[in-house]
Every structure is written in C-alpha cells, then in structure tokens.
N, CA, C and O atoms as a MOPAC input file, in Angstrom:
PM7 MOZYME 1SCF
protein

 N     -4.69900 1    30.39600 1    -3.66300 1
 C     -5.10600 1    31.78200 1    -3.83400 1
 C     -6.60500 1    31.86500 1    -4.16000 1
 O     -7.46700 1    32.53000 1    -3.58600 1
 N     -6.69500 1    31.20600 1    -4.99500 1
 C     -8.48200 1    31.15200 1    -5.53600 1
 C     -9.57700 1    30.10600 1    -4.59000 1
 O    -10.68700 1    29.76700 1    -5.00200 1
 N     -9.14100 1    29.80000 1    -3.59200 1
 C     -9.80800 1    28.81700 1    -2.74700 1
 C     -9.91300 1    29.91200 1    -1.49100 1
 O    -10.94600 1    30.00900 1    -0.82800 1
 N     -8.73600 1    30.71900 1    -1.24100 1
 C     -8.84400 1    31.77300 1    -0.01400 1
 C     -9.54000 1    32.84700 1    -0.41800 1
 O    -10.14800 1    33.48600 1     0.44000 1
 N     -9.58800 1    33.22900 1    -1.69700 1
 C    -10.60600 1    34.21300 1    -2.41400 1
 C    -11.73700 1    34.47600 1    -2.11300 1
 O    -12.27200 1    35.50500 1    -1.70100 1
 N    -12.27400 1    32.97100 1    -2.45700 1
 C    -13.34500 1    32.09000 1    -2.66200 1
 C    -13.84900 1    32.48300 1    -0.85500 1
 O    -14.62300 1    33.31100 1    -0.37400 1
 N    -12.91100 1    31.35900 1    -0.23100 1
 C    -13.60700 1    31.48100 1     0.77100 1
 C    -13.81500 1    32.88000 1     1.84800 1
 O    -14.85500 1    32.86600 1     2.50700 1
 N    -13.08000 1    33.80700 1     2.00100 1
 C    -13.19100 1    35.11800 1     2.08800 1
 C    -14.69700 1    35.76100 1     1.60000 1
 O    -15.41800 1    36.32900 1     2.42000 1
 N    -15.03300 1    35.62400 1     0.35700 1
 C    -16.11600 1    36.54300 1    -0.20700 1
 C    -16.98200 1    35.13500 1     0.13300 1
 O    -18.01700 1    35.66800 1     0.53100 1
 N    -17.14900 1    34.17500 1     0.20200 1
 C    -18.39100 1    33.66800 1     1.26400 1
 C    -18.47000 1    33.61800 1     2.25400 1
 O    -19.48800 1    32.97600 1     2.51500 1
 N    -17.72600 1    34.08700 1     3.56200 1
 C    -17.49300 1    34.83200 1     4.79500 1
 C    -17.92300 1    36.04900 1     4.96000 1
 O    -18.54100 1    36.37300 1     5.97400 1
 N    -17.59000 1    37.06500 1     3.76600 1
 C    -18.04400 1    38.66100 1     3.88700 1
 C    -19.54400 1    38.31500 1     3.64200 1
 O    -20.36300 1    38.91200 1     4.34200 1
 N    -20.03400 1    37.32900 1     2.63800 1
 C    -21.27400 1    37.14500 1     2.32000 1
 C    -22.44700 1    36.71300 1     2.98100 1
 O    -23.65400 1    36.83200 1     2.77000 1
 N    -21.40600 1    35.92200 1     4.25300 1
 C    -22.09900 1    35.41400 1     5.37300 1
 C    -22.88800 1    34.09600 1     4.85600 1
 O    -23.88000 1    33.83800 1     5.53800 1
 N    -22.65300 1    33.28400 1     3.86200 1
 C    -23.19900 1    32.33800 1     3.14400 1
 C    -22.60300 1    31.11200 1     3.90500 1
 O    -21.52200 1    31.05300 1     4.49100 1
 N    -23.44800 1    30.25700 1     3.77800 1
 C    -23.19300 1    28.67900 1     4.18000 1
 C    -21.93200 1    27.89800 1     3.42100 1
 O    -21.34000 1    28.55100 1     2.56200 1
 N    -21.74600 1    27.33000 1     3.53400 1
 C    -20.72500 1    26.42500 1     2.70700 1
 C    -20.94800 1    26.53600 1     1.14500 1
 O    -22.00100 1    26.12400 1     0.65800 1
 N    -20.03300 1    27.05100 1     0.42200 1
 C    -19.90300 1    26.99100 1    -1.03200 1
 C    -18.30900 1    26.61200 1    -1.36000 1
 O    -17.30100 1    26.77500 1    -0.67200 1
 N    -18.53300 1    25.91600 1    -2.98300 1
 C    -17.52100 1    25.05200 1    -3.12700 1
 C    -17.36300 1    25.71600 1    -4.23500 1
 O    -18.30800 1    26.45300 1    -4.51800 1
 N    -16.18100 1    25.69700 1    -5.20600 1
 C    -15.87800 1    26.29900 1    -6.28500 1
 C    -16.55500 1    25.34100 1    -7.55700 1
 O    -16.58900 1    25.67500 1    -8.74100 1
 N    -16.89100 1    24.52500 1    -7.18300 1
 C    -18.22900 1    23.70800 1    -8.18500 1
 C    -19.22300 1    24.40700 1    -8.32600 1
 O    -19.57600 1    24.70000 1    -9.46900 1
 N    -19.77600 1    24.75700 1    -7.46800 1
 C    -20.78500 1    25.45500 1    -7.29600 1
 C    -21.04100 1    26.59500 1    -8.11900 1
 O    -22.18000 1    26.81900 1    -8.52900 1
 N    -19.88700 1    27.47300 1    -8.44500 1
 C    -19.86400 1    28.38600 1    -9.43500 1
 C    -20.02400 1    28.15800 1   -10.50900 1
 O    -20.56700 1    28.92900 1   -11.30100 1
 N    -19.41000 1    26.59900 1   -10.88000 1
 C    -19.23800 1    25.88400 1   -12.22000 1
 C    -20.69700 1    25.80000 1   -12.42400 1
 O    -21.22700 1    25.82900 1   -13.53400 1
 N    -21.26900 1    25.70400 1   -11.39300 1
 C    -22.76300 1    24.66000 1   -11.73800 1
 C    -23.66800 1    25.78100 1   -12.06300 1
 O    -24.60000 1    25.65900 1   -12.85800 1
 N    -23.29000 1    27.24000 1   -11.22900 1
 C    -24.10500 1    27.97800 1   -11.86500 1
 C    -24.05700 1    28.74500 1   -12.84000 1
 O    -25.04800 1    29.40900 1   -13.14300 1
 N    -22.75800 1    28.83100 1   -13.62200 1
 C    -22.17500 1    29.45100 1   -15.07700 1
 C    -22.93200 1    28.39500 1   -16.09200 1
 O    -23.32400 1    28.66900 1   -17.22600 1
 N    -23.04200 1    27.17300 1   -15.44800 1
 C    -23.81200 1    26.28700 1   -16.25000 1
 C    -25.32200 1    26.75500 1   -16.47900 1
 O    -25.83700 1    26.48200 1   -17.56300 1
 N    -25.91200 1    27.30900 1   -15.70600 1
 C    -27.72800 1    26.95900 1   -15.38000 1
 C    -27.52700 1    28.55900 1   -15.86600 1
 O    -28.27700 1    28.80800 1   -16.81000 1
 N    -26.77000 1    29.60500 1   -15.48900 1
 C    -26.89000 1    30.69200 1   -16.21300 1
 C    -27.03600 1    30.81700 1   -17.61600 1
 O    -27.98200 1    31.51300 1   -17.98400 1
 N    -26.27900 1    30.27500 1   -18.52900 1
 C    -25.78800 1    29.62800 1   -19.76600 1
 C    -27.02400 1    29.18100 1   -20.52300 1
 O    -27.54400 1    29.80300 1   -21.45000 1
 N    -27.51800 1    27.77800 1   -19.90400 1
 C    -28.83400 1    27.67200 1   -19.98300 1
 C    -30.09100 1    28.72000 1   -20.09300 1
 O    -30.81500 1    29.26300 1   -20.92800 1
 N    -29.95300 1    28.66900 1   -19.25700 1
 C    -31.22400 1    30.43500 1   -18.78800 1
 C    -30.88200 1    31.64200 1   -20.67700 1
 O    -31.50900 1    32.37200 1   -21.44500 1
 N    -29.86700 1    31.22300 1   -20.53400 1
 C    -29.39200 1    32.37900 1   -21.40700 1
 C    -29.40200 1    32.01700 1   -22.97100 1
 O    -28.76200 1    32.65900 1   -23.80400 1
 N    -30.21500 1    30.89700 1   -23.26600 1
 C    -30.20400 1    29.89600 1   -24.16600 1
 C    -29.22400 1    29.60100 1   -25.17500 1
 O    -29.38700 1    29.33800 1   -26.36700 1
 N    -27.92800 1    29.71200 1   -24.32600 1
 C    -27.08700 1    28.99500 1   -25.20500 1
 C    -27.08000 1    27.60400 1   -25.55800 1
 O    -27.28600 1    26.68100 1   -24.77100 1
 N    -26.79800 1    27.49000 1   -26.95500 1
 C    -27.31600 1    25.94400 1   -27.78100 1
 C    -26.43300 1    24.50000 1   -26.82900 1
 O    -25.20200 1    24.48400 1   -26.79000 1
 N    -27.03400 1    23.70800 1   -26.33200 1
 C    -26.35000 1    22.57100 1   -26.22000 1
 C    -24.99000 1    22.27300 1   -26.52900 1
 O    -24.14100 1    22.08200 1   -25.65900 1
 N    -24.71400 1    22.22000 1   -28.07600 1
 C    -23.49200 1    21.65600 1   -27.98100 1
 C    -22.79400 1    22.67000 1   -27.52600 1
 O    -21.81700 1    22.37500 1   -26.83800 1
 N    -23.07600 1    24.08900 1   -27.76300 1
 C    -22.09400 1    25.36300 1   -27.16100 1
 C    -21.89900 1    24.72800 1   -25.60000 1
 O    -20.91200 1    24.13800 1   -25.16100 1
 N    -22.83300 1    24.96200 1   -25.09300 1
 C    -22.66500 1    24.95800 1   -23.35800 1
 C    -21.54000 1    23.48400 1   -23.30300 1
 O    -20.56100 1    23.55400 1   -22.56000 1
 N    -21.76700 1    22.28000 1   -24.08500 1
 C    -21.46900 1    21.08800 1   -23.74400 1
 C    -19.70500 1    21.50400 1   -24.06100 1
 O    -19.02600 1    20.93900 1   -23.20300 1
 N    -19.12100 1    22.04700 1   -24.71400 1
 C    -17.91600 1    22.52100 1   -25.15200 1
 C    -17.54800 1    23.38600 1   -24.10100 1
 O    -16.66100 1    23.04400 1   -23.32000 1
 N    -18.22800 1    24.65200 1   -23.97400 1
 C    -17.76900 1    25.75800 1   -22.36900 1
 C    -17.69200 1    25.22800 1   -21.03000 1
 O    -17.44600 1    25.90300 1   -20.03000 1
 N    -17.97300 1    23.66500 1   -21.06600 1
 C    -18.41000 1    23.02800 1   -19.44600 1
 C    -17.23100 1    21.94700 1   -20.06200 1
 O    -16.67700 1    21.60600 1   -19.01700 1
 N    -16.81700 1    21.51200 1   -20.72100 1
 C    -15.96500 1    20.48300 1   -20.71700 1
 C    -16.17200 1    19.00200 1   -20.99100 1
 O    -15.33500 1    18.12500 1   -21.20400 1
 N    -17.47300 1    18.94700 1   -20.93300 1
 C    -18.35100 1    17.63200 1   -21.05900 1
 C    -17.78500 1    16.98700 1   -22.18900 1
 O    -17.40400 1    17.50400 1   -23.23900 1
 N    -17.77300 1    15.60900 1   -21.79500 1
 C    -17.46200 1    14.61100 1   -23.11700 1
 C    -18.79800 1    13.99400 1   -23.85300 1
 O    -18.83100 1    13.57300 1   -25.01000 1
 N    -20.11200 1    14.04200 1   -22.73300 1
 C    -21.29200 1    13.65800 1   -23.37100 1
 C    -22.08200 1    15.18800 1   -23.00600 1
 O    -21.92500 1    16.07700 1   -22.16800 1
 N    -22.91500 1    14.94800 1   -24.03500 1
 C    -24.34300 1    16.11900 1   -23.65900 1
 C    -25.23900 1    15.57700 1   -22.58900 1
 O    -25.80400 1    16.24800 1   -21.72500 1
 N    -25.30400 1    14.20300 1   -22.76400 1
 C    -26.04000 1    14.02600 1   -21.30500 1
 C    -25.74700 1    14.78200 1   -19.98400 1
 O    -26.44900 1    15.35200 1   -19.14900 1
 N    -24.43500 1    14.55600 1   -20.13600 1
 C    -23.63400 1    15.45400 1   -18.59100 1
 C    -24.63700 1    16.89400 1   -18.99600 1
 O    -25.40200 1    17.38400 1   -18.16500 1
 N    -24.50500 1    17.33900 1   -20.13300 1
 C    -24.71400 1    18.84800 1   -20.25800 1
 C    -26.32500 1    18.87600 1   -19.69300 1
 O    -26.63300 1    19.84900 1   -19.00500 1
 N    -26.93600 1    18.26400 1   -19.85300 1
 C    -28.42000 1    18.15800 1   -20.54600 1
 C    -28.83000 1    18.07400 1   -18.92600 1
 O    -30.02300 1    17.82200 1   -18.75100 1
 N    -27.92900 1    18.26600 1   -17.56300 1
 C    -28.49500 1    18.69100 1   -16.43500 1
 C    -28.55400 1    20.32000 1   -16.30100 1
 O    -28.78700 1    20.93700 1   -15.26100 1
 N    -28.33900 1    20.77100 1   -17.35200 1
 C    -28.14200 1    22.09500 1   -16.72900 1
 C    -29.54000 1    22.61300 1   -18.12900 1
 O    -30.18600 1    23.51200 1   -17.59100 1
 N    -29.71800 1    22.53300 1   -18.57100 1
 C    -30.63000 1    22.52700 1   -20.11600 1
 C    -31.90700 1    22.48500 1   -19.09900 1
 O    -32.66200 1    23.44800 1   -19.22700 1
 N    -32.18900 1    21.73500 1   -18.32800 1
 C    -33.51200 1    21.36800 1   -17.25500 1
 C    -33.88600 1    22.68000 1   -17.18600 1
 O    -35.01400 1    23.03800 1   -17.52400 1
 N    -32.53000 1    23.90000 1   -16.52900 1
 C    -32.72000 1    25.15000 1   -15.45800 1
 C    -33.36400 1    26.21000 1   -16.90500 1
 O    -33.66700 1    27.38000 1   -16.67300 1
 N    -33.49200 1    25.69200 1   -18.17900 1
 C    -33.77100 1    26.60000 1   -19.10900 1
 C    -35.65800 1    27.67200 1   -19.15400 1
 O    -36.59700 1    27.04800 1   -18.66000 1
 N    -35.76400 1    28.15100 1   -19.34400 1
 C    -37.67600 1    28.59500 1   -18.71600 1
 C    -37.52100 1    27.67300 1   -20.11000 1
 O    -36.61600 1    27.25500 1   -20.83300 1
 N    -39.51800 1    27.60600 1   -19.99300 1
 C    -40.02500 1    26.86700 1   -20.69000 1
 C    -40.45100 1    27.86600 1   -22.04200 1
 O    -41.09200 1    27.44500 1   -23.00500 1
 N    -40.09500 1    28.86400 1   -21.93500 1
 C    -40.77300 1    29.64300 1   -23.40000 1
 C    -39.75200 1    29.77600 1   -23.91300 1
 O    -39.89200 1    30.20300 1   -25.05800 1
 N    -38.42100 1    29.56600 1   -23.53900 1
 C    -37.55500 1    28.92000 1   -25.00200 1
 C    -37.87700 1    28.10700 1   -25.66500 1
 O    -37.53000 1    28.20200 1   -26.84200 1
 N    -38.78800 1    26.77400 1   -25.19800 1
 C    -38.88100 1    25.77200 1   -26.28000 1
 C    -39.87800 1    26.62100 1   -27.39800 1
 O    -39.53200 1    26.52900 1   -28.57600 1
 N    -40.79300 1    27.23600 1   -27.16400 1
 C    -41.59400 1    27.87000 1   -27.85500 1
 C    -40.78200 1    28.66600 1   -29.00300 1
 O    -40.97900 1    28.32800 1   -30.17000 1
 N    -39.74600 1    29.86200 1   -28.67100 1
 C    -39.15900 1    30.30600 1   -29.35500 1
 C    -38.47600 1    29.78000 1   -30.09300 1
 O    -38.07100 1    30.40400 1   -31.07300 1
 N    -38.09900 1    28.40200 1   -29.87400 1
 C    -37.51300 1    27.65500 1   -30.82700 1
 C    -37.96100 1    26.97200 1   -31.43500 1
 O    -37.17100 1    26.38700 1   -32.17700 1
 N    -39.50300 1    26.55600 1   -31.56400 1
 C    -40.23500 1    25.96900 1   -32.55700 1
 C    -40.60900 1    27.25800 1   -33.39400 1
 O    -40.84700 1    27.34000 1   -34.59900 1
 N    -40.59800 1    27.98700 1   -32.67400 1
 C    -41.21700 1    29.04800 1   -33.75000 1
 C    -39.71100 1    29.44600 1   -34.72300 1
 O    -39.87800 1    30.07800 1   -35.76600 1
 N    -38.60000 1    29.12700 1   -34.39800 1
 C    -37.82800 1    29.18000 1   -35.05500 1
 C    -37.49900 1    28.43200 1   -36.18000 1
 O    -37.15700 1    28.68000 1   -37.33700 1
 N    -37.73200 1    27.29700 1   -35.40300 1
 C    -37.79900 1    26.38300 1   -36.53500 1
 C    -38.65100 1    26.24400 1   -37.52000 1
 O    -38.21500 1    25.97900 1   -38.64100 1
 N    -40.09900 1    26.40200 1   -37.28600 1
 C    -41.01400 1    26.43500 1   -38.43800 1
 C    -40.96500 1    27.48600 1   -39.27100 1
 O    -41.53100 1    27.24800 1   -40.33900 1
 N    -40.20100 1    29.25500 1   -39.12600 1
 C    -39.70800 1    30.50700 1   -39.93800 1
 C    -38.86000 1    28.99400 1   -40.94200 1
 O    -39.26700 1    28.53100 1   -42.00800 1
 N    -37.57800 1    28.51900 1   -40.10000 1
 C    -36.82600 1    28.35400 1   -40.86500 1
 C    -37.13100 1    27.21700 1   -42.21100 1
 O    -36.46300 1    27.04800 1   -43.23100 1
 N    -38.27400 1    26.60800 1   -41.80600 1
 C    -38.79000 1    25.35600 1   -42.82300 1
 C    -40.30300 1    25.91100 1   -43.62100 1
 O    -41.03700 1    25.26800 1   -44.37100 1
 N    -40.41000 1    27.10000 1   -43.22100 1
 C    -41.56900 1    27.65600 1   -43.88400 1
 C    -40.25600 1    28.37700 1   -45.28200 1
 O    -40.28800 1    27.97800 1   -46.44600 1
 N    -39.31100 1    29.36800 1   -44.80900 1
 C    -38.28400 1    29.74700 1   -45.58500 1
 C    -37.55100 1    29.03500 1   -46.69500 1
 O    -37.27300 1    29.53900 1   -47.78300 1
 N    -37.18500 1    27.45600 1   -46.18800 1
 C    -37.05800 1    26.58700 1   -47.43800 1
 C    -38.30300 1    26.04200 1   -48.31200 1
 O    -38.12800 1    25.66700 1   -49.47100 1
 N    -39.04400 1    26.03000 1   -47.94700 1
 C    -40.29100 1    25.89000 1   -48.58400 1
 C    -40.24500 1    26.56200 1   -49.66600 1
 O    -40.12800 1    26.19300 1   -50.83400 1
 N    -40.41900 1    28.31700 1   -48.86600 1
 C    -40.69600 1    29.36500 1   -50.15500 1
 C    -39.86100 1    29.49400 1   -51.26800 1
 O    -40.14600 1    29.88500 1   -52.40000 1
 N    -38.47000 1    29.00200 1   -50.66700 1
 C    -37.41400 1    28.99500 1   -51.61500 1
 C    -37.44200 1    28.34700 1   -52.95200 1
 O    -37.17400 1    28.77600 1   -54.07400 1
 N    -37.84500 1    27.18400 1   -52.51400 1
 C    -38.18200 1    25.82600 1   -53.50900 1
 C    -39.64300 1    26.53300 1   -54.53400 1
 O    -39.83400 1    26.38300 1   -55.74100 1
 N    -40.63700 1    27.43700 1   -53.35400 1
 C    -41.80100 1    27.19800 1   -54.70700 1
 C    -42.54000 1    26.87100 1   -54.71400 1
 O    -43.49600 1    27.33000 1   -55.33900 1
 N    -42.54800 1    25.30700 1   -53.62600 1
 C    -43.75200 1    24.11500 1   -53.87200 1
 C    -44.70700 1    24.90600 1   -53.05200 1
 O    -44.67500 1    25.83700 1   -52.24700 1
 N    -45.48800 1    24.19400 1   -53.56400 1
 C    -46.80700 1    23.89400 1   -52.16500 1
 C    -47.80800 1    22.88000 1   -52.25000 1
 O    -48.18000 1    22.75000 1   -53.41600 1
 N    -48.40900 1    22.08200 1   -51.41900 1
 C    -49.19600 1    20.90400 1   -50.94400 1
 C    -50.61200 1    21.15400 1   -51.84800 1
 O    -51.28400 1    22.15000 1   -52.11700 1
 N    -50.68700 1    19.89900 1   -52.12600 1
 C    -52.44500 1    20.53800 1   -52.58400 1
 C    -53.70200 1    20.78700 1   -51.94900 1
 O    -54.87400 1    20.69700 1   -52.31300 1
 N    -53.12100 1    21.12600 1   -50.89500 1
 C    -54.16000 1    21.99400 1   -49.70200 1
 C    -53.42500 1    23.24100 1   -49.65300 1
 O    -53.68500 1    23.94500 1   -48.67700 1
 N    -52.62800 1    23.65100 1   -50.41900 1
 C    -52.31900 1    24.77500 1   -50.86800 1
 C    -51.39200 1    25.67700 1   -50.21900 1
 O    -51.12000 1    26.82900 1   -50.55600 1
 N    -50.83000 1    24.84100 1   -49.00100 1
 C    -49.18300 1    25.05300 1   -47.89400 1
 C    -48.40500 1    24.61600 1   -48.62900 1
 O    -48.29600 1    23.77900 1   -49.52500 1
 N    -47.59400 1    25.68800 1   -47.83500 1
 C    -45.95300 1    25.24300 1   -48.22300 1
 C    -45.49700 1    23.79600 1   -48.03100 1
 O    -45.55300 1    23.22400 1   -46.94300 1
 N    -44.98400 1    23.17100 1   -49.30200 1
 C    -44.52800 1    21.65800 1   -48.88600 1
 C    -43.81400 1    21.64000 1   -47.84400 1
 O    -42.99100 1    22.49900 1   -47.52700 1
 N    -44.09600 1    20.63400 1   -47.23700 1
 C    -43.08000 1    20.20100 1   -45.49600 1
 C    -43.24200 1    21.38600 1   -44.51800 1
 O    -42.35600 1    21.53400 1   -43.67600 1
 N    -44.28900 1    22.25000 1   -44.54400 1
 C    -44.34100 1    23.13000 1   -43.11500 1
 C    -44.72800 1    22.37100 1   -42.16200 1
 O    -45.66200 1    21.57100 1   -42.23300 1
 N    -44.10100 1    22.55800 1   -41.30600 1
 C    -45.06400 1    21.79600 1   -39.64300 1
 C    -45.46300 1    22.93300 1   -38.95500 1
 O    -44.94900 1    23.99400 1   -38.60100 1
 N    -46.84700 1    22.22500 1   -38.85400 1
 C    -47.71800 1    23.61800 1   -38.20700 1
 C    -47.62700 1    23.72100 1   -36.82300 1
 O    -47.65800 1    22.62200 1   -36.26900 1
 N    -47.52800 1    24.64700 1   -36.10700 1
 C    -47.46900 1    24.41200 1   -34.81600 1
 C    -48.57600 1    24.95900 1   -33.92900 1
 O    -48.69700 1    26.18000 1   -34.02900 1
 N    -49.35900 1    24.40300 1   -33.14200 1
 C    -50.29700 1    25.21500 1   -32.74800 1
 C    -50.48800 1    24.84700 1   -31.01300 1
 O    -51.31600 1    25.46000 1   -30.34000 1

C-alpha cells in the first residue's frame, strides 16, 4: 500500500526514481536544518551510533554553530554570575570568550 502510494505521487510528480529511503534521508537533513540536538535526531532515525547520525548534522547551515556558542557562553557566563567569582582581570571565572 505505501510503496503504490509512494510510487503514484512520484508519477503525478513526474520525478525520477525515488525510494522510500529517500524520505527517511530527508526527515533526517530536515531535522538537522531544524536544529534538532544530535542525540534527539540519533533516537528519531533509529541509529545505534551518532556517527550514522552525524551524516545528516553536515546538511545543518553554518550559523547554528554560532548560535550555539553563543549559547553556550550565556550559559557559562550564567554559572559564573551565580557563583560570584571573577578572574583578576576582572571576568567572570571560566568565561570563554568568543570572538
């Protein structure tokens, strides 16, 4: 049923050969795109390693990594403030600066 589906709406679509992987592969790279975290995607795809996952992580843009350093340094600037300290150059102990 889901293979005649399948192949039906890539007939109406007039598309070349598509395989029901193919969908898999792009719920994957969507996922990605959509920056869901690694181990999430590695759990929704079935993967036993993240390596397997970590082909689809490639299709991610590159200004997620950005957003996520900048995430990360909120979140280690935040324990910092918590604690109090600061460096005697007068930063928050353990910030990593990012520039």
């Amino acid at each position: 049923m889901v293979r005649h589906t399948l192949r039906s709406a890539v007939a109406a679509a007039k598309l070349a050969h598509v395989a029901i992987h193919d969908l898999r592969h792009t719920f994957g790279v969507h996922c990605a795109q959509a920056g869901v975290p690694l181990a999430r995607l590695q759990k929704l795809m079935g993967h036993a390693s993240p390596i397997m996952t970590m082909r689809y992580v490639k299709h991610a843009p590159e200004s997620y990594f950005a957003e996520d350093a900048a995430r990360l340094a909120a979140s280690i600037e935040g324990v910092a403030s918590a604690r109090g300290g600061t460096s005697p150059e007068g930063g928050a102990r353990g910030v990593l600066r990012l520039v």
